[in-house]
N, C-alpha and C positions, 0 to 999 in steps of 0.2 A: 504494500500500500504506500504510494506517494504522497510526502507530507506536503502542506503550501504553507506559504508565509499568512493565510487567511487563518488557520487552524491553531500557527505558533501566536499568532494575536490574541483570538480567543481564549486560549490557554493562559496568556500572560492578564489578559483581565481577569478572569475567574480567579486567581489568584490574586491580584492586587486587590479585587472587592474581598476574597478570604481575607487578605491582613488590617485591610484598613477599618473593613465592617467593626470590629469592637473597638476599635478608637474611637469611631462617629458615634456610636450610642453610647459609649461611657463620658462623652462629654455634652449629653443629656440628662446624664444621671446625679440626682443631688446628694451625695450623702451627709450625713447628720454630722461630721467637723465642717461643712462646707456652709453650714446655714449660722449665721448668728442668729446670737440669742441676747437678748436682750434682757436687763436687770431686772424689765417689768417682767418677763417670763421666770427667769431663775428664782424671785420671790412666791411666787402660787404657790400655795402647798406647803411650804414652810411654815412651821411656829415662830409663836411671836417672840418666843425666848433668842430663838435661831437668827430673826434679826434684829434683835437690840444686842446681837453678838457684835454682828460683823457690820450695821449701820449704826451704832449707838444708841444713845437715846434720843429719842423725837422730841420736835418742839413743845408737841400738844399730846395728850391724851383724851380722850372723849371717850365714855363709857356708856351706851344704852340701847334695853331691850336686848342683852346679851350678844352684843356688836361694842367693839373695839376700833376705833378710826384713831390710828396714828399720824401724827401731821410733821414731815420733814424740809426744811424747808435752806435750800442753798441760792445766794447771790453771787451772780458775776462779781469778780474782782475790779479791781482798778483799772488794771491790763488787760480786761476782757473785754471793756468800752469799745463798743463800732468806731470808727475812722473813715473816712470819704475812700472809697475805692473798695472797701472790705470786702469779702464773701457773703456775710453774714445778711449783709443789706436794711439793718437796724441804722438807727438816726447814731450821728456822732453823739456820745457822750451820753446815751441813754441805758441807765445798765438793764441789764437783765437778770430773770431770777426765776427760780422752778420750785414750787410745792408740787412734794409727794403725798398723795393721801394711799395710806394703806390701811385697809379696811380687814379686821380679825372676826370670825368668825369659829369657834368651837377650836380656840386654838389654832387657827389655820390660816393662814391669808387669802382669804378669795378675791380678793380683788387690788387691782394696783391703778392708780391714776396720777396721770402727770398733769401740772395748771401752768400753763407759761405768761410769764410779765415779760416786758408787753406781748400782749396776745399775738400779733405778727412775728413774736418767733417761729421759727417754723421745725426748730431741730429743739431735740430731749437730752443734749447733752451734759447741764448741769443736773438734770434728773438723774441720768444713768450714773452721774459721778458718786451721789449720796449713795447707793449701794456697788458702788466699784469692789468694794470685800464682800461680795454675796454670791459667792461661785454655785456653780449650778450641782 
């Protein structure tokens, strides 16, 4: 049987799609180091002892109807102040500031919520600093 240069083609794709096929679908695939997680996630489900470990103690405590609302509360720095040109796109010299409300439930934390000053922040980043020691 006489081979043709049509046939060594063939051969050579069918193989290129064998090696390359699981490179193409594995950079589809998400796996679980590849996703951040966020400090409002790593806190769910934790005790409240767990985080007055590694967040401290909070501002506030509020106590009722067997509900626990912890109030954390961090301001921009000095050096945090917007600038004319910035990323951030906040006015020159207006700081910024983020309350954490963590809400306790039967020992547990069911819920997390970030409140940004001024409201046209748009990023959680002084939020997610108050629990930066709250590993998942």
């Amino acid at each position: 049987m006489k081979r043709t240069c049509r046939d060594d083609r063939w051969w050579l794709l069918i193989v290129m799609l064998a090696i390359l096929s699981p490179a193409a679908i594995s950079g589809c695939v998400e796996t679980p180091s590849s996703r951040h997680v966020t400090a409002k996630q790593t806190l769910l489900g934790k005790s409240e002892a767990e985080v007055l470990t590694c967040a401290g103690a909070p501002r506030t405590v509020l106590s009722q109807d067997g509900l626990r609302v912890l109030s954390y509360s961090k301001e921009g720095g000095l050096l945090e102040r917007s600038f004319p040109g910035s990323k951030s796109g906040r006015p020159e010299g207006v700081r910024h500031a983020c309350t954490a409300i963590v809400t306790v439930e039967n020992d547990r934390i069911t819920q997390v919520q970030y409140h940004m000053t001024p409201e046209s922040t748009a990023t959680h980043e002084d939020c997610e600093e108050i629990f930066e020691r709250c590993e998942p």
